[in-house]
C-alpha positions, 0 to 999 in steps of 0.5 A: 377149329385148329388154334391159330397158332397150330393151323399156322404151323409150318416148319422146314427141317432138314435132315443130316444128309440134307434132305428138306422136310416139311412138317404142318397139321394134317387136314382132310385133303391129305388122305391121298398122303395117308395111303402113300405112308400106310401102303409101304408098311411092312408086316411087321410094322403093322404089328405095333400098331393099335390099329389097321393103318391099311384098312381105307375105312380107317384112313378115311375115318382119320381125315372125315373126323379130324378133331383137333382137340382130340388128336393134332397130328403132323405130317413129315412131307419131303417133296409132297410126298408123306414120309412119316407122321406124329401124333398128340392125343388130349386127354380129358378129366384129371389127366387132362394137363397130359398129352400122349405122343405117337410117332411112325416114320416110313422106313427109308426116313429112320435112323437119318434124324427125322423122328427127333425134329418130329418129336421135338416139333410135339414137344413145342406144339404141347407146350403151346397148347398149355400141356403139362407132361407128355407121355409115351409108350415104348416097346421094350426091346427097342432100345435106340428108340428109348435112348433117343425119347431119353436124349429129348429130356423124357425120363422112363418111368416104368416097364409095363410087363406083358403090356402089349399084345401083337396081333399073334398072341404074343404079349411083350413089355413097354416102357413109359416115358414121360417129359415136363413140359413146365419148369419145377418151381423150386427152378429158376 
């Protein structure tokens, strides 16, 4: 069952050019705004993902086994319609205090601000659920996507040579970033 205070998240950015979106927990009736998101992506969105988001099994398989201990996922609605989604993946045992956040936007909702108000929507959510640090994954040659996590307060910690494979062959480098989510101790 959702927490509370996550199944009653609702929160209504606006973008720079005005457009309003509304960002809430994913459920099992949103798989029609799965397909809507996924079946735009290009070829070489595809290529960074960890899964085949146009496979329909798949997509299901999201909405059928909605977890939320697991994964919270957000969706980005701009008049219904699904323009981008954020994910917070738990961990169990020892890195049970740290989450991991994953972000795709639909390509006509980049570079306009919504990923920063959907990143920072995660970050609160984090904080809310008790989380420590937040953790991410980067690919290396994208640049403006390390600077803007670095603009939210997450610090590189490292470059993972040959880390990540495309479906190809070919490997590239990542960055990992990370956030606190809870002050020092010698802060006050």
């Amino acid at each position: 069952m959702l927490p509370e205070q996550i199944h009653n998240h609702r929160e209504v950015v606006t973008l720079r050019d005005g457009t309003y979106i509304l960002l809430r927990p994913m459920v099992q009736a949103d798989r029609s705004h799965l397909d809507e998101l996924f079946s735009r992506i290009t070829e070489e969105d595809l290529n960074f993902f960890r899964h085949n988001v146009k496979d329909p099994a798949l997509l299901q398989a999201w909405c059928d086994d909605l977890n939320y201990n697991r994964i919270l996922p957000l969706l980005a609605l701009a008049k219904d319609q699904a323009v981008g989604i954020v994910t917070l993946h738990f961990f169990e045992g020892p890195r049970r205090h740290i989450g991991e956040i994953r972000l795709f936007l639909a390509k006509d909702f980049r570079k306009r601000g919504l990923g920063m108000k959907m990143a920072r929507a995660m970050i609160e959510l984090a904080r809310k659920q008790g989380l420590k640090i937040l953790y991410g994954e980067i690919i290396a040659d994208q640049p403006k996507v390390v600077k803007a996590f670095e603009q939210l307060g997450f610090k590189v910690q490292c470059k993972l040579e040959e880390f990540f494979m495309f479906p190809d062959g070919e490997t590239t480098d990542v960055m990992v970033v990370t956030l606190p989510l809870t002050p020092k101790l010698d802060e006050f």
